[in-house]
Each structure stands twice: as C-alpha cells, then as structure tokens.
mmCIF file of the protein (N, C-alpha, C, O) and its ligand, coordinates in Angstrom:
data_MODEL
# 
_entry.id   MODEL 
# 
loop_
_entity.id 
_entity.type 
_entity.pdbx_number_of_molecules 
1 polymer     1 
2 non-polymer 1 
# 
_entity_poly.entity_id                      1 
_entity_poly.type                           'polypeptide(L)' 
_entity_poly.nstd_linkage                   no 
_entity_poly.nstd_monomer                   no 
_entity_poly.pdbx_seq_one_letter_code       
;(UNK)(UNK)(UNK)(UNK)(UNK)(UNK)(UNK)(UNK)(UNK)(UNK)(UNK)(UNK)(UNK)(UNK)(UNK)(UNK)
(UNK)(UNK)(UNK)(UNK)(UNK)(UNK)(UNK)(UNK)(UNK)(UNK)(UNK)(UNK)(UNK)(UNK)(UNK)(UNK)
(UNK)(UNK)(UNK)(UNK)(UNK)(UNK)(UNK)(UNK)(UNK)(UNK)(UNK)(UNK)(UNK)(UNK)(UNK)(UNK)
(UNK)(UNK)
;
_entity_poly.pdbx_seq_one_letter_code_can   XXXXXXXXXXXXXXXXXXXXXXXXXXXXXXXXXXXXXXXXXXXXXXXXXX 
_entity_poly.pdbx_strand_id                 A 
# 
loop_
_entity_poly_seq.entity_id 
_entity_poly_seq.num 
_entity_poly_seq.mon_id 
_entity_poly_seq.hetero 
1 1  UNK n 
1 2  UNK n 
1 3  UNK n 
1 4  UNK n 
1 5  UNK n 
1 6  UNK n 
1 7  UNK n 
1 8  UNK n 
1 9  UNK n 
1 10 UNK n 
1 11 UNK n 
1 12 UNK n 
1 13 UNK n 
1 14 UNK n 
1 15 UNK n 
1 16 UNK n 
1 17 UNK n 
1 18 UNK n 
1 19 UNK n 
1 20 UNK n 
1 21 UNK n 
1 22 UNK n 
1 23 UNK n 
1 24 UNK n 
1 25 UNK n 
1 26 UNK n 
1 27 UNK n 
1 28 UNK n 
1 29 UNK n 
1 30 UNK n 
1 31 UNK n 
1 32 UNK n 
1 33 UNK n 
1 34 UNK n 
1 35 UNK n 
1 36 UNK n 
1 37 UNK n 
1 38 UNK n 
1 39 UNK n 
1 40 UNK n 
1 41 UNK n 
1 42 UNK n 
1 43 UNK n 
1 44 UNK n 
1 45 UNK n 
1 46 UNK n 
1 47 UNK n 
1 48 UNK n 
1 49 UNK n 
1 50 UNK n 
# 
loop_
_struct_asym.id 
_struct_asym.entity_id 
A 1 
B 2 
# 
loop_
_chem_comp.id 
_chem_comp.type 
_chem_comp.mon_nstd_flag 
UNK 'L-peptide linking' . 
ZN  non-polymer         . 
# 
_pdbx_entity_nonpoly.entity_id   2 
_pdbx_entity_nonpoly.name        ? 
_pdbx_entity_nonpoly.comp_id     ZN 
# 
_pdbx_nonpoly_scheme.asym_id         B 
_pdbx_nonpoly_scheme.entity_id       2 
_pdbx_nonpoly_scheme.mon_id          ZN 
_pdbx_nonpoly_scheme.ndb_seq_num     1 
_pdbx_nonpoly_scheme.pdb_seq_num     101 
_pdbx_nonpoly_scheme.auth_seq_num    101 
_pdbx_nonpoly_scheme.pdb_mon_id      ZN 
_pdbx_nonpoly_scheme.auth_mon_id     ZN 
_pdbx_nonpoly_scheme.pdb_strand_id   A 
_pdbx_nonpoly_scheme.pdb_ins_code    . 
# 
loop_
_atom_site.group_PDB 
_atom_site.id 
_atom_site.type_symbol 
_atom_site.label_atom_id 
_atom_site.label_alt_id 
_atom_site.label_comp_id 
_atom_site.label_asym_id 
_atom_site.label_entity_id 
_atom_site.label_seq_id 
_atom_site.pdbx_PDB_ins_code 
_atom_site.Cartn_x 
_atom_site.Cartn_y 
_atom_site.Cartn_z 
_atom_site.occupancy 
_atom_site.B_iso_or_equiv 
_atom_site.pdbx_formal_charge 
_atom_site.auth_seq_id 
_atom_site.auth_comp_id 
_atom_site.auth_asym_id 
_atom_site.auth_atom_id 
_atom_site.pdbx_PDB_model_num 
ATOM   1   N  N  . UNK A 1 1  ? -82.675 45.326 46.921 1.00 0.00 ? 1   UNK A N  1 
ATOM   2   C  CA . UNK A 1 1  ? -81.208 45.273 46.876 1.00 0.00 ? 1   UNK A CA 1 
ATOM   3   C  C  . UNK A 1 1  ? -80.661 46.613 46.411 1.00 0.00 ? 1   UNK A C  1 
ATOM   4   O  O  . UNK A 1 1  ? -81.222 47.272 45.536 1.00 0.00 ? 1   UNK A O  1 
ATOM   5   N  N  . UNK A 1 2  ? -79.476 47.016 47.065 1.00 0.00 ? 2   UNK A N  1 
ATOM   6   C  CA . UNK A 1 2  ? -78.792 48.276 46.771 1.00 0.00 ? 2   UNK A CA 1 
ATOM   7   C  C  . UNK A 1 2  ? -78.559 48.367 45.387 1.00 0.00 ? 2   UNK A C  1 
ATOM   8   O  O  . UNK A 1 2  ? -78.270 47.238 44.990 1.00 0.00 ? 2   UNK A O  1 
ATOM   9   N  N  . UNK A 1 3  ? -78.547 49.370 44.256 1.00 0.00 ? 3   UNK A N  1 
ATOM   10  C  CA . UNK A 1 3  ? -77.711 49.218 43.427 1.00 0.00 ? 3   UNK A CA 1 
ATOM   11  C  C  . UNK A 1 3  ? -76.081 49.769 43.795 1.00 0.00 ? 3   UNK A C  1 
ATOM   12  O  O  . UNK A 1 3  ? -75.694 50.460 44.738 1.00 0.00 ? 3   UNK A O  1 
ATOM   13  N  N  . UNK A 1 4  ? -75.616 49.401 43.096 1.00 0.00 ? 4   UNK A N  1 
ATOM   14  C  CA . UNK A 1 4  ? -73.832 50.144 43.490 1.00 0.00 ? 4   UNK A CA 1 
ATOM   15  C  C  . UNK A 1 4  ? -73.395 50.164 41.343 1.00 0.00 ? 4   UNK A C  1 
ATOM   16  O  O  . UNK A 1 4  ? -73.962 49.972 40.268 1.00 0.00 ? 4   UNK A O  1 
ATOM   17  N  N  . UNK A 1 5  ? -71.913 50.570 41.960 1.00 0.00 ? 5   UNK A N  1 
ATOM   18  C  CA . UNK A 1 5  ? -71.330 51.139 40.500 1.00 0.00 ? 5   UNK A CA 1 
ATOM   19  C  C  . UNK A 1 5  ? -70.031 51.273 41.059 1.00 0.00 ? 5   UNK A C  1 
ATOM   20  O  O  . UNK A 1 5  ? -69.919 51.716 42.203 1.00 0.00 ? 5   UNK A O  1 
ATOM   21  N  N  . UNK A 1 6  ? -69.005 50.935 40.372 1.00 0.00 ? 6   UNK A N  1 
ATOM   22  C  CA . UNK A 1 6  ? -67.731 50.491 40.200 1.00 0.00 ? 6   UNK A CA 1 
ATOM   23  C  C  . UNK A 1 6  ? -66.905 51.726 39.985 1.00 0.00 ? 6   UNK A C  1 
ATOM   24  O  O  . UNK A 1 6  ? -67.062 52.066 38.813 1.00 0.00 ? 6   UNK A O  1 
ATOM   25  N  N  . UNK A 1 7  ? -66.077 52.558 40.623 1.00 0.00 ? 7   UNK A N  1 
ATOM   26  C  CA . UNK A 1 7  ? -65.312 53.683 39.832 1.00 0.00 ? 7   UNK A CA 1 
ATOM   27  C  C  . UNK A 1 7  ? -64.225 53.057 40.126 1.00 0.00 ? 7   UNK A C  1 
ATOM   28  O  O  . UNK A 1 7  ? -64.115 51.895 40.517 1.00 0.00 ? 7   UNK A O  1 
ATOM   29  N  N  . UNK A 1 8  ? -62.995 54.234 39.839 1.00 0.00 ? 8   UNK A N  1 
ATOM   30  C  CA . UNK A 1 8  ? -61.454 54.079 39.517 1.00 0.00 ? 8   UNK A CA 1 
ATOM   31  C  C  . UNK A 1 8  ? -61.139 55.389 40.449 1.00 0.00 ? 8   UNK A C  1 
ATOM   32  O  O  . UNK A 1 8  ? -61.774 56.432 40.294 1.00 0.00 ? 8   UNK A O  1 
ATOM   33  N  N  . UNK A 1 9  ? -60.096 55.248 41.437 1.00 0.00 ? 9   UNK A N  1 
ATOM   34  C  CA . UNK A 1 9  ? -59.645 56.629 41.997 1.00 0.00 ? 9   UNK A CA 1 
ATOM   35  C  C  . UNK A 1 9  ? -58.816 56.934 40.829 1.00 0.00 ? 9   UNK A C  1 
ATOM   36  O  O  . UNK A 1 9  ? -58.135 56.090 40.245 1.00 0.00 ? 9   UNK A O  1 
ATOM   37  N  N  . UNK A 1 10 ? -58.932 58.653 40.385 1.00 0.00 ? 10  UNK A N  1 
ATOM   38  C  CA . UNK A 1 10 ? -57.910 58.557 39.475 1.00 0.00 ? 10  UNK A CA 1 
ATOM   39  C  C  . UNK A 1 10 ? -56.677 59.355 39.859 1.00 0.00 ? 10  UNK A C  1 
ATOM   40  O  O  . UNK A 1 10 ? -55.812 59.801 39.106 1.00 0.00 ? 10  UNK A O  1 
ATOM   41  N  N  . UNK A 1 11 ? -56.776 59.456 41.304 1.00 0.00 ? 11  UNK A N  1 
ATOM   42  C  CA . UNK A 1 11 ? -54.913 59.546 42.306 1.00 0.00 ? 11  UNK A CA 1 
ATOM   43  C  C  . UNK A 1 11 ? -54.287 58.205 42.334 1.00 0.00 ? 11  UNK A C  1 
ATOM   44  O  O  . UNK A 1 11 ? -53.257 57.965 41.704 1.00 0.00 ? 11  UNK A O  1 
ATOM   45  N  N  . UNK A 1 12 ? -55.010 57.177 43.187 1.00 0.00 ? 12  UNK A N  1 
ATOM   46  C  CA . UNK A 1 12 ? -54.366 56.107 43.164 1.00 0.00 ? 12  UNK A CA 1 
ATOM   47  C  C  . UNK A 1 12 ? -54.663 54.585 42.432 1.00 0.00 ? 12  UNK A C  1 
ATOM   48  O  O  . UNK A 1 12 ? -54.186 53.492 42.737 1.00 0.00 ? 12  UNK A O  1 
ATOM   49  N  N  . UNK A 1 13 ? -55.739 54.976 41.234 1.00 0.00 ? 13  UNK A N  1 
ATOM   50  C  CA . UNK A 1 13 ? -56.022 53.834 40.257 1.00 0.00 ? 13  UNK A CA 1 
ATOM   51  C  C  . UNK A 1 13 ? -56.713 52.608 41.119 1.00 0.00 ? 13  UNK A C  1 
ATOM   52  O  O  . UNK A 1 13 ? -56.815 51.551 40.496 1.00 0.00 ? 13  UNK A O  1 
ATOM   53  N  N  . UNK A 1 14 ? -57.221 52.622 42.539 1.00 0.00 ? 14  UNK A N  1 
ATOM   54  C  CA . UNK A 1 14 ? -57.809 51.562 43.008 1.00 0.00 ? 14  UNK A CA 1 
ATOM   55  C  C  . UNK A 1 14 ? -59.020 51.642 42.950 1.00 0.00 ? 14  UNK A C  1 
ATOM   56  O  O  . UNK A 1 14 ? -59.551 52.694 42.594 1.00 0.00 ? 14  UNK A O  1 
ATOM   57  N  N  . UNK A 1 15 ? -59.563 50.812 43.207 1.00 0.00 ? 15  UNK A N  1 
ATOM   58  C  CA . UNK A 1 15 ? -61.277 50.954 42.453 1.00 0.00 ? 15  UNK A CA 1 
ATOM   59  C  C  . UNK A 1 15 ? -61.974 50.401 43.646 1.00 0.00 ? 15  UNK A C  1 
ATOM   60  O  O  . UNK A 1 15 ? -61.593 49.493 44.386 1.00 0.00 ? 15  UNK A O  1 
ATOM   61  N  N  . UNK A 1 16 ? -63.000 51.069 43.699 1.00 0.00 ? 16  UNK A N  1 
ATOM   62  C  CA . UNK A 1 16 ? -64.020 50.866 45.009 1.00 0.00 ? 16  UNK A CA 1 
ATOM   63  C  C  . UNK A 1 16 ? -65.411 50.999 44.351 1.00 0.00 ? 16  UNK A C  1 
ATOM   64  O  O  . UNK A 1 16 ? -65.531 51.354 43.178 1.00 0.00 ? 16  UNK A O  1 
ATOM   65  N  N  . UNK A 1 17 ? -66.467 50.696 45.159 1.00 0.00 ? 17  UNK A N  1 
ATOM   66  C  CA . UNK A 1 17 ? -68.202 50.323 45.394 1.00 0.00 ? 17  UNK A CA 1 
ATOM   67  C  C  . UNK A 1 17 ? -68.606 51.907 45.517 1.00 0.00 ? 17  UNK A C  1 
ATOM   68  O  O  . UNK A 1 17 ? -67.917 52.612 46.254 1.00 0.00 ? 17  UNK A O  1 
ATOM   69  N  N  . UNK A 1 18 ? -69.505 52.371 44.941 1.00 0.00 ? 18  UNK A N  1 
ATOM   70  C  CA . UNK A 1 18 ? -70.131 53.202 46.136 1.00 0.00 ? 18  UNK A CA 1 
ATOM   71  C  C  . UNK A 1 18 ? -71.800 52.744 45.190 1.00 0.00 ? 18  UNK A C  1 
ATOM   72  O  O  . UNK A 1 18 ? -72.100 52.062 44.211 1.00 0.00 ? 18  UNK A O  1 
ATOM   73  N  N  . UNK A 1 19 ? -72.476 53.551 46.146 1.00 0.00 ? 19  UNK A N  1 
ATOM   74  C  CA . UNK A 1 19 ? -74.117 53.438 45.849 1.00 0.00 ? 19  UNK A CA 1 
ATOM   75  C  C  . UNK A 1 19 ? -74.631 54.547 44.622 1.00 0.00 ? 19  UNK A C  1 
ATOM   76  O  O  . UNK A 1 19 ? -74.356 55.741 44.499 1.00 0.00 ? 19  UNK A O  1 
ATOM   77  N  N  . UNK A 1 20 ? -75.409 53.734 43.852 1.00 0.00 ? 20  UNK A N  1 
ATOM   78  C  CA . UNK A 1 20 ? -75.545 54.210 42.726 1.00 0.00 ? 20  UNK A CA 1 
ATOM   79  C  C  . UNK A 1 20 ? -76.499 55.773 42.967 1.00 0.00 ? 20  UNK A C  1 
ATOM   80  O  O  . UNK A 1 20 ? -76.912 56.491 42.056 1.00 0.00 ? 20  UNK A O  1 
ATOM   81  N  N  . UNK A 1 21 ? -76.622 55.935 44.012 1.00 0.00 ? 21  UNK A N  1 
ATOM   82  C  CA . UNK A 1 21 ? -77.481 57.221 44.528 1.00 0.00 ? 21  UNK A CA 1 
ATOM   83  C  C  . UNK A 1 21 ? -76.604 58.661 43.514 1.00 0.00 ? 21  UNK A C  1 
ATOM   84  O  O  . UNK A 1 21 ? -77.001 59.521 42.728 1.00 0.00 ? 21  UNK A O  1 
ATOM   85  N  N  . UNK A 1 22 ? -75.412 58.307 44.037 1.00 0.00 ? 22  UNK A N  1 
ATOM   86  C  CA . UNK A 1 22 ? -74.287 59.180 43.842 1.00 0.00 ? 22  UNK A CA 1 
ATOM   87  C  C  . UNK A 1 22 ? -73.543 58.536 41.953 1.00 0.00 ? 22  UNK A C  1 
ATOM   88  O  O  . UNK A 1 22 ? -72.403 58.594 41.494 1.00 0.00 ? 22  UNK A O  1 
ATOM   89  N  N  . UNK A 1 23 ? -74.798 58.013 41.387 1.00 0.00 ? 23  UNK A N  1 
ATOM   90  C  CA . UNK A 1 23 ? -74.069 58.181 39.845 1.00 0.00 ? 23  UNK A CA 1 
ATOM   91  C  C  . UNK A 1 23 ? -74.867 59.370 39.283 1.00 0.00 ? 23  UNK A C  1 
ATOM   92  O  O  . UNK A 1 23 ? -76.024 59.689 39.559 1.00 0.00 ? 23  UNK A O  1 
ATOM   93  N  N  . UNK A 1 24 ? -74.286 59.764 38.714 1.00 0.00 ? 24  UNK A N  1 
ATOM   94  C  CA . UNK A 1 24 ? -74.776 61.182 37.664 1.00 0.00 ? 24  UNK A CA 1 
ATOM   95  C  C  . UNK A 1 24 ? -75.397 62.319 38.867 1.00 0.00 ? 24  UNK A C  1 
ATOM   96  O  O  . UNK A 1 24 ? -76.324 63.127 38.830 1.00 0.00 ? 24  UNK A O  1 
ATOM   97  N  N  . UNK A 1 25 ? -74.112 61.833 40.226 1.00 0.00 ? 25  UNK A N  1 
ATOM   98  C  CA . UNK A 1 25 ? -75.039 63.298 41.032 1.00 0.00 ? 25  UNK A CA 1 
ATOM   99  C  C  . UNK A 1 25 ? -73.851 64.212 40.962 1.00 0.00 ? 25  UNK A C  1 
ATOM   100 O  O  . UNK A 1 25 ? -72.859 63.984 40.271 1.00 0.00 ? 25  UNK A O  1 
ATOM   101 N  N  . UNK A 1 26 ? -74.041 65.372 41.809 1.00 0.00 ? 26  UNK A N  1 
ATOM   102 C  CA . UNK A 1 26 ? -73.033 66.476 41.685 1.00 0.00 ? 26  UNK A CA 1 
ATOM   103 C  C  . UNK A 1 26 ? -71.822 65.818 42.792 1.00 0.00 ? 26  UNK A C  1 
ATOM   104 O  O  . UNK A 1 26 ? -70.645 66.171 42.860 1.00 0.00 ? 26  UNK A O  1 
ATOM   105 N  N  . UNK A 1 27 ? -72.519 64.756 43.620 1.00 0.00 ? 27  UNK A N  1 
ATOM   106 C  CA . UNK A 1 27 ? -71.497 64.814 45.105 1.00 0.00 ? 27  UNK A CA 1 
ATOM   107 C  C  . UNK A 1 27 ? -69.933 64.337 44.512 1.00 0.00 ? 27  UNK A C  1 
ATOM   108 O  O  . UNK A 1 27 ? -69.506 63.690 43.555 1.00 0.00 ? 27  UNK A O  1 
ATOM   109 N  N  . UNK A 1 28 ? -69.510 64.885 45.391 1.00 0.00 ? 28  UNK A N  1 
ATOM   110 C  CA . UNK A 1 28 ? -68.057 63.814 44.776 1.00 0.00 ? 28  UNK A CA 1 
ATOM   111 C  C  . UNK A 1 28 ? -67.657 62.523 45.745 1.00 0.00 ? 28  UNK A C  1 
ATOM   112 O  O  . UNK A 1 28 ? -67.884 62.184 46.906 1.00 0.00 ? 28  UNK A O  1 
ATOM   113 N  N  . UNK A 1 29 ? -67.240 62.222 45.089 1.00 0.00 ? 29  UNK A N  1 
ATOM   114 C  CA . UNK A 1 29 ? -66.697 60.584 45.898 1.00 0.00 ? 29  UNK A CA 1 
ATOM   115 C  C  . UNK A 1 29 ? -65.232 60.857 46.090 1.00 0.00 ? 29  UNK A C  1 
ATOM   116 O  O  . UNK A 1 29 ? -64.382 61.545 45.525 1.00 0.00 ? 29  UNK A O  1 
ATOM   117 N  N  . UNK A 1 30 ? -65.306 59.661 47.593 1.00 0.00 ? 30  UNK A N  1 
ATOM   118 C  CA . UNK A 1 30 ? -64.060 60.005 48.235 1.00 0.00 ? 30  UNK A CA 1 
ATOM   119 C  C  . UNK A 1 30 ? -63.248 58.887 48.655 1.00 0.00 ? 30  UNK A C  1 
ATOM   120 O  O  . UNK A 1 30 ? -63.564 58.447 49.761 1.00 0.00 ? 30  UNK A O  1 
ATOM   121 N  N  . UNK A 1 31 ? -62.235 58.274 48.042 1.00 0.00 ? 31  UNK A N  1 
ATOM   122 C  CA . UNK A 1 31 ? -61.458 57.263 47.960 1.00 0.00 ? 31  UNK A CA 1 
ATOM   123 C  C  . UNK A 1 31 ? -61.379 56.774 49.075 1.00 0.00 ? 31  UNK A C  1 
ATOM   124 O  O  . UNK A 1 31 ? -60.882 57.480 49.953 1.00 0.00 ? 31  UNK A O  1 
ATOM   125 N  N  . UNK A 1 32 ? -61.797 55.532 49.385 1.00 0.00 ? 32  UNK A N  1 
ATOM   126 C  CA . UNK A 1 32 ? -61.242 54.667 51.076 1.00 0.00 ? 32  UNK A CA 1 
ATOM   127 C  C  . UNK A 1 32 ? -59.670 54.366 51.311 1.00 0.00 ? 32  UNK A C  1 
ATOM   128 O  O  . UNK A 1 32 ? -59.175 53.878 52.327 1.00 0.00 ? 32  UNK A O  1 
ATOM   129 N  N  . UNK A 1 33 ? -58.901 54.834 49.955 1.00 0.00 ? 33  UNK A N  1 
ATOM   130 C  CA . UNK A 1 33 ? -57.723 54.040 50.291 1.00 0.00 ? 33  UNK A CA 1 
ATOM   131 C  C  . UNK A 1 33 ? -56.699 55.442 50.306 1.00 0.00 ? 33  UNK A C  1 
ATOM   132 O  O  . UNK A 1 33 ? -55.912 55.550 51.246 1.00 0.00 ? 33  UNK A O  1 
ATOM   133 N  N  . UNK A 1 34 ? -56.733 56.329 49.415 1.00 0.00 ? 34  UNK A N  1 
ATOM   134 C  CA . UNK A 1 34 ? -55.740 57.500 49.594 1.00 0.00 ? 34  UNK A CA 1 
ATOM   135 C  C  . UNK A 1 34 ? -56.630 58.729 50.225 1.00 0.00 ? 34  UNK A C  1 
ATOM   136 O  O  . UNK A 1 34 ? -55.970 59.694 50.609 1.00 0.00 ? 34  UNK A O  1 
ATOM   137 N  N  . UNK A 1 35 ? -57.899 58.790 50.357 1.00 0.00 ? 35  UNK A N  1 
ATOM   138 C  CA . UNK A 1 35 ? -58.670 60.051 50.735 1.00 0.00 ? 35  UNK A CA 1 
ATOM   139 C  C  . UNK A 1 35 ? -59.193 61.248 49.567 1.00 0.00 ? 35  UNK A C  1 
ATOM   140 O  O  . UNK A 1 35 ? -59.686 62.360 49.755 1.00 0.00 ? 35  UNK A O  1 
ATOM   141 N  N  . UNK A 1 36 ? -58.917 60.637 48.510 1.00 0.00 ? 36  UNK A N  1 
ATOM   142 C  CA . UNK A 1 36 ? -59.121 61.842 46.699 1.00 0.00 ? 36  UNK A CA 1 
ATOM   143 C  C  . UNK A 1 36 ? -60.494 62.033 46.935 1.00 0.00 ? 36  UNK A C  1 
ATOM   144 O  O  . UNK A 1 36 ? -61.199 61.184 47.481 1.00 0.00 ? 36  UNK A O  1 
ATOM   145 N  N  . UNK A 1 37 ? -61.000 63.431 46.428 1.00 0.00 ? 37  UNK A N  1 
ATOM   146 C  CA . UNK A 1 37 ? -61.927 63.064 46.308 1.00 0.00 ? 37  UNK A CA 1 
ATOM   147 C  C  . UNK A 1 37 ? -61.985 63.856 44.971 1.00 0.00 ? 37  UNK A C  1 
ATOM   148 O  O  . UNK A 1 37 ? -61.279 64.786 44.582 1.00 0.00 ? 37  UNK A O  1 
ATOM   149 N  N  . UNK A 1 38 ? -62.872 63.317 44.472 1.00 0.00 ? 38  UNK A N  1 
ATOM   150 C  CA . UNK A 1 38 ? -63.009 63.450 42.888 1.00 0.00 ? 38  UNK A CA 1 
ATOM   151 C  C  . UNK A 1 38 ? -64.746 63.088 42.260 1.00 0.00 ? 38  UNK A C  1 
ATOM   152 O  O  . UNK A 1 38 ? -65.475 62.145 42.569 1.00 0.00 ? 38  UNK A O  1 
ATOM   153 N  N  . UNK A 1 39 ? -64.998 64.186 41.337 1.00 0.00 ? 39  UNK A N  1 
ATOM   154 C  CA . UNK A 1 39 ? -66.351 63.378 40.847 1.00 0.00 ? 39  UNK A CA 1 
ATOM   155 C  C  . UNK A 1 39 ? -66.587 62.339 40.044 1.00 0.00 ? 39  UNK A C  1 
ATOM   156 O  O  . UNK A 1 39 ? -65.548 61.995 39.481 1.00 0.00 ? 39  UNK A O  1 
ATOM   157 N  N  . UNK A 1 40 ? -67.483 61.715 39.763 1.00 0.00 ? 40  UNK A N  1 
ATOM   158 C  CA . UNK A 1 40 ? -67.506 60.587 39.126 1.00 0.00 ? 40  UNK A CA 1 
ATOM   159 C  C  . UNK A 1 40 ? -67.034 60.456 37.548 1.00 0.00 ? 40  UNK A C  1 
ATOM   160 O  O  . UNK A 1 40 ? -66.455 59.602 36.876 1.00 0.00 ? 40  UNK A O  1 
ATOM   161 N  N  . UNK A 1 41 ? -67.637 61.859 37.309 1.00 0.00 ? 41  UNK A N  1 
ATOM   162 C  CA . UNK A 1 41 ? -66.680 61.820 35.291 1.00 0.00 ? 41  UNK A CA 1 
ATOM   163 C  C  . UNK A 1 41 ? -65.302 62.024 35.060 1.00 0.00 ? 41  UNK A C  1 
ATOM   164 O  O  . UNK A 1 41 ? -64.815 61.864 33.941 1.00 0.00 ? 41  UNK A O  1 
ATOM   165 N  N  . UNK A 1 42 ? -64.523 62.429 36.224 1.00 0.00 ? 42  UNK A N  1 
ATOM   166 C  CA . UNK A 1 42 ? -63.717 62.446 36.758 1.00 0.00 ? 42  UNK A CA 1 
ATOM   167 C  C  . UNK A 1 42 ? -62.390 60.796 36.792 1.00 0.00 ? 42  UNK A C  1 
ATOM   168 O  O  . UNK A 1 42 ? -61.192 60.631 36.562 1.00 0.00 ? 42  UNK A O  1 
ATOM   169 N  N  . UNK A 1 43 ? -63.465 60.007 37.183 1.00 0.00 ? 43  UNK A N  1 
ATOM   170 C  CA . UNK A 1 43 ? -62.841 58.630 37.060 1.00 0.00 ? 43  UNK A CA 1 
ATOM   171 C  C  . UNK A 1 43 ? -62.576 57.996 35.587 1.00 0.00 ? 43  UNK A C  1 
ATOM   172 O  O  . UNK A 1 43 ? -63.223 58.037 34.541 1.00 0.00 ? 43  UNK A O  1 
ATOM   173 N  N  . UNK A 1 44 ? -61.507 57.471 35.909 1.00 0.00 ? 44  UNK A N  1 
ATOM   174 C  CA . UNK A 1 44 ? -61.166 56.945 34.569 1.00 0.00 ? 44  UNK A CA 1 
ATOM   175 C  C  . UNK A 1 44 ? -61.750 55.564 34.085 1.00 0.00 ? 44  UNK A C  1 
ATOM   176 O  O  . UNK A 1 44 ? -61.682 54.987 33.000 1.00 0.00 ? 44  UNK A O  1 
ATOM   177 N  N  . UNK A 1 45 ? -62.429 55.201 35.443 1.00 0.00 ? 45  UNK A N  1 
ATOM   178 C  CA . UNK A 1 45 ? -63.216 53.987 34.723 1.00 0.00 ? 45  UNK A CA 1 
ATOM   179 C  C  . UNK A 1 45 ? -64.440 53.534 35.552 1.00 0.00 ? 45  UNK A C  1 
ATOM   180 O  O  . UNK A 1 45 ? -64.160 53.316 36.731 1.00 0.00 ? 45  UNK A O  1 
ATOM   181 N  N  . UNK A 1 46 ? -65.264 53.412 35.332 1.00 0.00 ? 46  UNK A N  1 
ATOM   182 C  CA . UNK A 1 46 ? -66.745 53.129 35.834 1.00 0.00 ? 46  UNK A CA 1 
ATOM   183 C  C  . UNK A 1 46 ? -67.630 51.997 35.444 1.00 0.00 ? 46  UNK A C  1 
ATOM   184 O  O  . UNK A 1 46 ? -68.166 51.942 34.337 1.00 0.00 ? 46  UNK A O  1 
ATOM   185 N  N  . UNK A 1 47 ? -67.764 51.151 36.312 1.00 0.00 ? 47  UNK A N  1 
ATOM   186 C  CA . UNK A 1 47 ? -68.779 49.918 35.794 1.00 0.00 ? 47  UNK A CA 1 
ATOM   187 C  C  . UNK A 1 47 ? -69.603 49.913 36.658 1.00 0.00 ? 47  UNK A C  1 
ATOM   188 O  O  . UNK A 1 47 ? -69.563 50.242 37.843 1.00 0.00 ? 47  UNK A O  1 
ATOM   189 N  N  . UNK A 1 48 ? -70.605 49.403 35.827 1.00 0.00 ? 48  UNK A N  1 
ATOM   190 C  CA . UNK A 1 48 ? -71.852 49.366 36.103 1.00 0.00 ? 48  UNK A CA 1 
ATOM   191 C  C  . UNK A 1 48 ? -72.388 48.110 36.518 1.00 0.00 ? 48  UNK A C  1 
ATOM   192 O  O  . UNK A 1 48 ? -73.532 48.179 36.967 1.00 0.00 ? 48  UNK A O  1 
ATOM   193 N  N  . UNK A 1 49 ? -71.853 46.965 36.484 1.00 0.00 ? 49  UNK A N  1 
ATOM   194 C  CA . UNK A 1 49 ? -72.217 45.802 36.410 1.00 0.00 ? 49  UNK A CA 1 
ATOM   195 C  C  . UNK A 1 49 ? -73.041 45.707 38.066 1.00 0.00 ? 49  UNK A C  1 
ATOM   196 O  O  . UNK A 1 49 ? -72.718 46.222 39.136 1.00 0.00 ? 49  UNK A O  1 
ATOM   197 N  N  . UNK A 1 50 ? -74.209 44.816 37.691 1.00 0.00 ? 50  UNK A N  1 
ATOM   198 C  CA . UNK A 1 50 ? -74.578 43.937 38.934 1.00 0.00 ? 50  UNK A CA 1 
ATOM   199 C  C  . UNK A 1 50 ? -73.842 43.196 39.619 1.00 0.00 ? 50  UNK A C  1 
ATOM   200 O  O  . UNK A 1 50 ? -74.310 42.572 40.572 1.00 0.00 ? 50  UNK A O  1 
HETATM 201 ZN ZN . ZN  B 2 .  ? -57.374 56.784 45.732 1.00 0.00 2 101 ZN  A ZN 1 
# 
C-alpha cells in the first residue's frame, strides 16, 4: 500500500494527498486546486495519518 501525507496549500488553505516519496524531499508540491507550488515546510499543516 502507498504511503501518502496530508499538506495544506498555503495560497489557498485546501489540503490535498500526495505520496509520501515527496516528504522530507527537495521537490515541491503543486496544488490541484489553485496551481501553488510550494515545498512541504512550507505548508502550514501536514498530517501524517494512515
Ligand atoms: Zn492551493
């Protein structure tokens, strides 16, 4: 099973999935809903949950 991890866009505060490949990497993540892209320490909120 994939792991995933929970962020926060912190342009438009909506929160999306991505794959935990991309936690603690350099890539940045890129919002499905406004297009931000931003790195992960970057987000104002991050869960981890299963
Ligand atoms: Zn956004």
């Amino acid at each position: 099973m994939e792991r995933i991890f929970w962020v926060e866009c912190p342009k438009c505060a909506d929160r999306f999935c991505c794959d935990y490949e991309l936690r603690h990497s350099k890539y940045k993540l890129i919002c499905p809903f406004c297009s931000e892209q931003f790195l992960e320490s970057e987000s104002p909120e991050i869960d981890e949950r299963l």
